[in-house]
N, C-alpha and C positions, 0 to 999 in steps of 0.2 A: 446539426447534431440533434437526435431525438432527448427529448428527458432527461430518459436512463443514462445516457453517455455522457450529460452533464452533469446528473449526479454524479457516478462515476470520477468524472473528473475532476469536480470538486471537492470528492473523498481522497483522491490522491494525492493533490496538495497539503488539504488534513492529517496527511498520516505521515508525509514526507516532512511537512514540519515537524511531529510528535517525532519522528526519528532520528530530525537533524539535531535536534536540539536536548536530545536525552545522555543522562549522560553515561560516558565509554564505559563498558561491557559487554556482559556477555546477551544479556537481555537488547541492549544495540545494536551487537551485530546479529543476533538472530531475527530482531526487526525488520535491520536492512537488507538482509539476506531476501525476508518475505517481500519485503517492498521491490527489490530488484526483479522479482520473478513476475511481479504486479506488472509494473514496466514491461516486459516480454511480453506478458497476456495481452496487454492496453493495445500498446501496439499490433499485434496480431489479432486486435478487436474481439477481443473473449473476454466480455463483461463478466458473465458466471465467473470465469478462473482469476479475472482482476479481481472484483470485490472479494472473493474467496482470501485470497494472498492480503489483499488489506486488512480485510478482518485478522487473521494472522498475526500480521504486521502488527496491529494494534493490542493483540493478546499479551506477546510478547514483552509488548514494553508493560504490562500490566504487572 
């Protein structure tokens, strides 16, 4: 794994726990909404649309 796809995936875990652990609303499921689409990106190796969708993710619960 280059760098990038480490950082990457160690923002993912980051933001997956800020998600698991926040608590239920609307601001949660719009989180995890973003974070599932993260997961699609990851997997389909599209760092730009994963970190994009985390950022998100992380907004959300802001």
């Amino acid at each position: 794994m280059t760098p990038e796809q480490i950082k990457t995936a160690d923002k993912m875990k980051s933001v997956k726990a800020a998600c698991v652990n926040a608590p239920a609303g609307s601001k949660k499921d719009a989180a995890m909404k973003h974070y599932h689409a993260a997961e699609k990106a990851h997997t389909a190796k599209n760092d730009a649309e994963t970190n994009k969708e985390l950022d998100a993710a992380t907004h959300a619960l802001a």
